[in-house]
N, C-alpha and C positions, 0 to 999 in steps of 0.2 A: 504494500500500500504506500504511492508515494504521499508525501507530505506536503514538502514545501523545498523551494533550493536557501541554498548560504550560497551568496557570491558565485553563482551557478552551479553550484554544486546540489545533485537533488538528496532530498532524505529520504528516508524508505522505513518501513516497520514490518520486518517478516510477520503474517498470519500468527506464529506462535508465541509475537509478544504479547498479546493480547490474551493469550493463554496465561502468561505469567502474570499481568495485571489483575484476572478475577482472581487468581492465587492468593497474589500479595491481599487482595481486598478482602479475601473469605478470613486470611488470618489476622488481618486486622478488627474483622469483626467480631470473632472468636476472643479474641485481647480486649478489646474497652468497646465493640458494639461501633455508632458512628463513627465517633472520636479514632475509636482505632482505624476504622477503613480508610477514613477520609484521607489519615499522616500517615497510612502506611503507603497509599497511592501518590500523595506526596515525597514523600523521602523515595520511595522506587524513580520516579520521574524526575526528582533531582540527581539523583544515580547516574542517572542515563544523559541528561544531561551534562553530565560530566564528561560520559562516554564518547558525546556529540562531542565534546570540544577538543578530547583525547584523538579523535580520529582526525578532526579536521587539523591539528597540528600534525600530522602525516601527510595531509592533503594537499596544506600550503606552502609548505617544503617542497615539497611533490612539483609541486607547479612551478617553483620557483626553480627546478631544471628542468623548465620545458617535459613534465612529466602530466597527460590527462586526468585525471579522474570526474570518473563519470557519475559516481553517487557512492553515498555510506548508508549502509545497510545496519540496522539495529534487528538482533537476537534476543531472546532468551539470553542467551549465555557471554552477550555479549556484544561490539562495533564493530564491521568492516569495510574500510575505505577500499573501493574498488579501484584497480589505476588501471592505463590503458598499457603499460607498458611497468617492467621493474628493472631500475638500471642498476647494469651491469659492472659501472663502474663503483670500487668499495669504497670510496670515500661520499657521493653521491646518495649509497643505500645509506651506510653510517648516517650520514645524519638527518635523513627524513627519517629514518626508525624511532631517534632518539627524540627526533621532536613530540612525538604522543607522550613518553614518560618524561619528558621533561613540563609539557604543558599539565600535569596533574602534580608534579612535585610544587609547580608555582602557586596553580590553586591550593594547595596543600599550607603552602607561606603563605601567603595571604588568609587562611581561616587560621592561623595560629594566634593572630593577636584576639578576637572575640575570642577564641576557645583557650587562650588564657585566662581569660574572664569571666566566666563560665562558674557558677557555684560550686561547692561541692556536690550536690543531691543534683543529677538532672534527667526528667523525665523522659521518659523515649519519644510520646508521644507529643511535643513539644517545638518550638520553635528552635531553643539552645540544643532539645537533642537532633534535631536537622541540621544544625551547626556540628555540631560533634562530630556524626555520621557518617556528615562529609568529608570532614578532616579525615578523619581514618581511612575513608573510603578511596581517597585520592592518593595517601599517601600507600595504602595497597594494593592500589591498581597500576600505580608507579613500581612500585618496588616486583608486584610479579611480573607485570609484563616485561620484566629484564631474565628472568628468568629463559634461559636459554633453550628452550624448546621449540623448535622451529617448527612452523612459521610466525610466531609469537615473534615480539620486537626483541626480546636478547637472544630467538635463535638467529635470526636476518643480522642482529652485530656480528655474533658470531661466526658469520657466513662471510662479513664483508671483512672481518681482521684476516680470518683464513684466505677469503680470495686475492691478500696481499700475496699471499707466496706463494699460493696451492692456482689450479687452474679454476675457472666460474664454476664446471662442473664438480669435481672433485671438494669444491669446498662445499658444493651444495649438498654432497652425498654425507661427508663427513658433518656439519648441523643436522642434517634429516637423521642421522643414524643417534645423533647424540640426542636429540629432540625427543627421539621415538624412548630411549630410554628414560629421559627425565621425565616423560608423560606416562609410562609405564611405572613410573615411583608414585606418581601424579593418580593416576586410575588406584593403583593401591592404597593410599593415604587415605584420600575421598572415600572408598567404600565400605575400609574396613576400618577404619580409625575414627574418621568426623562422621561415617553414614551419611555421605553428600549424595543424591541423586546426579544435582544438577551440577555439581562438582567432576564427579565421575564422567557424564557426559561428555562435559567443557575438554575435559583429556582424553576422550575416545576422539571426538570432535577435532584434536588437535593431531593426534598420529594421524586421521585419515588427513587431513588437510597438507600436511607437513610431506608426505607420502604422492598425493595427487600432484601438488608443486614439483616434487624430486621427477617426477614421471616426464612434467611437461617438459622441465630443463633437459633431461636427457633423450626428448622427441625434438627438441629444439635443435640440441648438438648435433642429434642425427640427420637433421634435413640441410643443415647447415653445414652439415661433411658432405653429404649427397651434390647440393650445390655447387660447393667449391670443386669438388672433382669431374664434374661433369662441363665446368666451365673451364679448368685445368686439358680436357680431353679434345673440349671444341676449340683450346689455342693452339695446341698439337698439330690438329688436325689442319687450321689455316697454317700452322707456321710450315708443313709437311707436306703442302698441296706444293707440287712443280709450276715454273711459272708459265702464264697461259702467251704467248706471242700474238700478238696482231694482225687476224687475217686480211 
């Protein structure tokens, strides 16, 4: 469902967020009745707007090397800035990756000074606890997304410090393989330790994704070997033709 654009950028709201909103709202009603649905549909939607801003600091890096994107897509489990292209060059990827966890680390400073101020006692269901919520929420959505599980933003760093030395594909293959294990820590944690559903998910969600990407890069390679050689064949072949005389 699109939304609305940012700066031509469209927004989007997969079908299943809206699954997670009568969610949030059923346990908010469960918790304090109105009061609970209302803040708990509040605080989910300031969440995500955060989310919004997290991606579009991907976006506007993105752009700012002539890189498209066509829209961001909001999940259940999460934002994804769609781009038309991902570049290939590692200091390029580096720092669009880094602009989404850096744009939650700054929201994150900027809610420091009210959420130093902040009482001791603070309700959930509240205005200071929307402040709180935030703060923590941004400062954790910064801190995992560095988490190096590719395609997550610390596996794409890690993809772009490796492709200083390693080749594009080979560093792609070495983050997809490290990705696949720290998501594999990731599915265990969530299931059997916190009983995360949507946790678990978020890291099935992440091998397949991390995996699908590894796929394309090495469909990429291959057509792009196909190419060169076939253009390698047809200079041959001009440079190899005998010359024609003037009848």
């Amino acid at each position: 469902m699109n939304l609305f654009k940012i700066r031509g950028i469209q927004l989007s709201v997969h079908v299943t967020f809206f699954l997670l909103l009568g969610y949030v709202a059923w346990e908010g009603w469960q918790e304090q009745f109105a009061r609970g649905l209302i803040w708990s549909l509040i605080i989910v939607l300031a969440f995500f707007a955060c989310v919004v801003l997290h991606e579009l600091g991907h976006s506007f890096m993105a752009r700012r090397y002539g890189v498209g994107v066509s829209r961001i897509l909001l999940m259940p489990i999460g934002g994804m800035a769609e781009f038309d292209s991902i570049p290939r060059e590692p200091r390029k990827e580096l720092w669009i990756t880094l602009a989404g966890p850096a744009v939650n680390f700054v929201l994150a400073g900027l809610l420091w000074w009210p959420v130093s101020r902040l009482p001791e006692v603070v309700y959930l269901y509240s205005f200071n606890g929307l402040i709180l919520q935030l703060f923590v929420a941004n400062l954790l959505m910064g801190t995992f997304n560095l988490v190096p599980a590719f395609p997550m933003d610390g596996g794409r760093i890690l993809r772009a410090v490796l492709a200083t030395k390693l080749t594009y594909l080979r560093a792609t293959k070495w983050a997809a393989g490290i990705g696949k294990f720290m998501a594999g820590v990731g599915i265990l944690v969530m299931a059997f330790w916190l009983h995360s559903a949507m946790g678990t998910l978020l890291f099935v969600f992440i091998i397949i994704a991390g995996e699908t990407e590894y796929r394309m890069v090495v469909r990429r390679e291959q057509e792009d070997a196909h190419w060169r050689v076939a253009i390698e064949r047809l200079y041959r072949m001009r440079r190899d033709e005998p010359p024609t005389l003037p009848g």
